[in-house]
N, C-alpha and C positions, 0 to 999 in steps of 0.2 A: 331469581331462579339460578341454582347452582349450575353451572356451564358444563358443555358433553365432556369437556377433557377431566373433568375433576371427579364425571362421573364415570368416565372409563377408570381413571387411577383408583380411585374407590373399588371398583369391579378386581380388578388388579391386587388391595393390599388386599380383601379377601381372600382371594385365591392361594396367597404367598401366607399369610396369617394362619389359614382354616389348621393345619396342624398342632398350633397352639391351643387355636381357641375352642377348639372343640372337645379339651379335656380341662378346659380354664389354667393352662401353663402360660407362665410369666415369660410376658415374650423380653423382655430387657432380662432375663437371666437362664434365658435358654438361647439367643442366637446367638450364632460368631461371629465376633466384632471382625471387621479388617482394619488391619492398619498398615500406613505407609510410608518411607521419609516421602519430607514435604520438602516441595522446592518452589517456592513462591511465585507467581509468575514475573512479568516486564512490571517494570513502576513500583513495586515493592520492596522492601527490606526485611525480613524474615528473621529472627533472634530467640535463642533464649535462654531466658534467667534464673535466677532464683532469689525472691523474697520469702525470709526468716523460713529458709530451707523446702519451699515448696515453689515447686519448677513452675512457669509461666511462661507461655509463647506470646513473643510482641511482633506485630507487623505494623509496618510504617512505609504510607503512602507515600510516592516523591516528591507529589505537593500536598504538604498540610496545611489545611483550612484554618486550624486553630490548634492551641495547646492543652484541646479538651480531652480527653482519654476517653475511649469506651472498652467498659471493663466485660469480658464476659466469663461465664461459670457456663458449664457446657451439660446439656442434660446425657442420659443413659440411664438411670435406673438407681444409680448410685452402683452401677455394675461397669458401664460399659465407657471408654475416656477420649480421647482426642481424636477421633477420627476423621476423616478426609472431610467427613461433609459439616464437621463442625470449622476444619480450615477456611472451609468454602464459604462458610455461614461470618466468617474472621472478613473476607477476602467482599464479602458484600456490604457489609457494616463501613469497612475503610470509601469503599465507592461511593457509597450515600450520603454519607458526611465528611468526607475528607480527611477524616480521624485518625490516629492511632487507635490499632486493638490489640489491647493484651488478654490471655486467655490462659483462666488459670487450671494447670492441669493438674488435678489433684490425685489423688491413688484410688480408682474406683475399684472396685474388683468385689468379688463373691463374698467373701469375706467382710466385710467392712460391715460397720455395727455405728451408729448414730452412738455417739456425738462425732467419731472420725472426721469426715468431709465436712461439715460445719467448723470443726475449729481447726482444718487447711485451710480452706476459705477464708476466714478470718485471718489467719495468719499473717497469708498472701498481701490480704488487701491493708491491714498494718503495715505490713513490712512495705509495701509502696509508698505508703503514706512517711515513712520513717526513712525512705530513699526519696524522697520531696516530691512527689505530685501532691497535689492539694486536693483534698476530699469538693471542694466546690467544683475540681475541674473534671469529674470523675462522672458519667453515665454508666449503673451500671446493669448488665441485661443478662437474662440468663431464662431458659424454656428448659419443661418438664421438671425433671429433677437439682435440675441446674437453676430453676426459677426459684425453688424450694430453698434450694442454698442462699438463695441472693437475700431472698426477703429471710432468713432466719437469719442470716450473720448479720444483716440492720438491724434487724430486733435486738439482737445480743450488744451490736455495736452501739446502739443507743440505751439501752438499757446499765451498760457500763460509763456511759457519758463522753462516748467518742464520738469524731465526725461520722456523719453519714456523707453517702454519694449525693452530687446535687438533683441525681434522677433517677429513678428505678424503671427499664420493662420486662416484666410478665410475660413469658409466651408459655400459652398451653401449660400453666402451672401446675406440678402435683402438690397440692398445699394442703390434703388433707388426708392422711395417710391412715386412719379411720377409714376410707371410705362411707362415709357417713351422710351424704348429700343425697339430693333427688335424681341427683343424673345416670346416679349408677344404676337406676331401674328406669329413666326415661330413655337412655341412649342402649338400653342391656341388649338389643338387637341391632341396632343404628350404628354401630362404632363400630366401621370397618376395620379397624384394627384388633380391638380387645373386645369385641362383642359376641354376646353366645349364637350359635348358628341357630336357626329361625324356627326349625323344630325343637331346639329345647327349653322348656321354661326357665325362667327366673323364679319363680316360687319354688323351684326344686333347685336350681344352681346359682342362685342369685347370692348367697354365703361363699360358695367358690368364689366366685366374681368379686367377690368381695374383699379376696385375700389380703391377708398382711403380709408387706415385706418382711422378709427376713433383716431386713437392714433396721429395723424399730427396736431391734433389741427387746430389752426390759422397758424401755422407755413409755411412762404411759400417751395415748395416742395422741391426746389434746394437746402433748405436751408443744405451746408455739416455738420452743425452735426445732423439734422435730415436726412437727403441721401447721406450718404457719395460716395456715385457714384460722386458727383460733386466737391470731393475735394481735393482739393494741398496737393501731400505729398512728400514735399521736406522737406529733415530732417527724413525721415523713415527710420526704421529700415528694414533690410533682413524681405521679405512678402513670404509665399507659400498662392496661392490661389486656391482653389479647386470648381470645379461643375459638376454636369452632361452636356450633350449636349441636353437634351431634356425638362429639366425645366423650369418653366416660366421666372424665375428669371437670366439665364444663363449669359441676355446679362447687368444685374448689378455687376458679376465677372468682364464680359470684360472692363466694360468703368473703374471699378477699376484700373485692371492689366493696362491697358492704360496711365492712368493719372497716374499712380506709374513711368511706365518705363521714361515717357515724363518727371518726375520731380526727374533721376536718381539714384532711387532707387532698388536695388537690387532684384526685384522680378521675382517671380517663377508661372505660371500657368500651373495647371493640370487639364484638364476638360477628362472624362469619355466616351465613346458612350455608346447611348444608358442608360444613368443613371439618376435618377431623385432626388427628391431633399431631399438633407440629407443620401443617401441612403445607405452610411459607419456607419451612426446611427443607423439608421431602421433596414438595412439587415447585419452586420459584418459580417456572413458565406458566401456571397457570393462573389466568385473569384473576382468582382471588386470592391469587398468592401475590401477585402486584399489586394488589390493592391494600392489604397488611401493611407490606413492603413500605408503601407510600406513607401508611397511617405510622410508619417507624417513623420515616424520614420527616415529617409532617413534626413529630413529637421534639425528635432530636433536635431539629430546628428552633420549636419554641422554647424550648428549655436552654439553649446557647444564649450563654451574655452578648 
């Protein structure tokens, strides 16, 4: 039974959403970002770089557990960039496993047109690999659009014959930029966030809902490393993949975790009742957001040498 506090917040992104979603406007390319300098708090070290020219923020716990890296790619829409709650999202990662996290910040904005943030991405995480971290020592994680990037630069990275990260996780993945799944008409009133308000059908705005990003460009939809929903990953590494069950996006987890297991790779699915999308970001206090939480730290754990 989803818990009263997740069912208040739920009550809540409605309320904050209904502007968008009741004319089916893209909310990762209609809100205003904030952003802030960041000052890390006590116990941290805060930096940053640049691999083969695309900037990367590293934090470094004062004790590290180990010389394992976790890499993250930060979602927004392929719109929206490094914001406080993605530092924070940095600042939770390093607590749980004692890690370094670098976090690559790539140039999102309105503009940006597939292949872009795929081949920063890639860049980045060469350009680490070419400043000597070892792809074995590397977990890398990334939610929403950020997750998209992760599993498309392994696709590309393995497909070119380079190392992969020794672990992938998933959160709330957009990995199928088609919208082409069953979720987007199971969840088409259910998803507090991008869902149509309750008086209006889906047979009539269910094509809205359906929209294509502007970020697809010409690119055709299937294409996997723009939707990685549609791609072979034979040669992956151990995957946790996480979602709500009530997000639009749910059933671009599923055809992942599908096409993983069918191509024997080691994966792991955790999907939520009752949770909506990102909502280990959004809401960490709430009982199912600790509980994700745990299924990270759970994961990170067994994938350490």
């Amino acid at each position: 039974m989803t818990s009263f506090s997740a069912g208040a917040v739920k009550v809540a992104l409605r309320l904050v959403t209904f502007p968008y979603r009741i004319n089916q406007r893209s909310l990762s390319r209609n809100v205003k970002y904030f952003y802030a300098p960041y000052r890390a708090p006590k116990g941290f070290l805060y930096e940053v770089r640049e691999y083969n020219g695309v900037k990367v923020e590293e934090l470094t716990p004062d004790e590290l557990r180990g010389e394992q890296i976790i890499l993250q790619i930060h979602g927004g829409g392929a719109v929206g960039g490094m914001t406080p709650m993605y530092r924070k999202i940095s600042e939770r990662y390093a607590r749980i496993c004692g890690l370094r996290v670098f976090s690559i910040d790539y140039s999102a904005g309105l503009s940006r047109v597939h292949p872009e943030l795929l081949e920063e991405c890639s860049l980045a995480y060469e350009g680490m690999l070419k400043a000597g971290y070892e792809a074995k020592n590397i977990i890398l994680t990334g939610d929403s659009m950020g997750a998209n990037l992760a599993l498309a630069t392994c696709l590309r990275l393995r497909d070119e014959g380079k190392e992969l990260p020794s672990a992938i996780i998933s959160v709330c993945v957009q990995g199928d930029m088609s919208s082409q799944g069953d979720s987007y008409r199971k969840n088409a009133h259910a998803d507090p966030m991008y869902a149509l308000p309750f008086w209006q059908s889906y047979n009539k705005r269910g094509a809205r809902l359906r929209r294509i990003s502007p970020y697809c460009g010409d690119t055709p939809l299937d294409d996997p490393y723009l939707s990685p929903a549609f791609g072979d990953y034979k040669g992956f590494p151990p995957m946790l993949i996480q979602c709500g069950d009530v997000e639009m996006c749910e059933s671009d987890s599923d055809m992942i975790y599908g096409r993983a297991l069918a191509a024997g790779v080691k994966a792991t699915q955790r999907k939520y009742r009752g949770m909506f999308h990102d909502f280990h970001y959004f809401a960490p206090w709430l009982r199912e957001s600790r509980e994700a939480w745990r299924d990270i730290a759970e994961f990170i754990t067994k994938v350490l040498p």
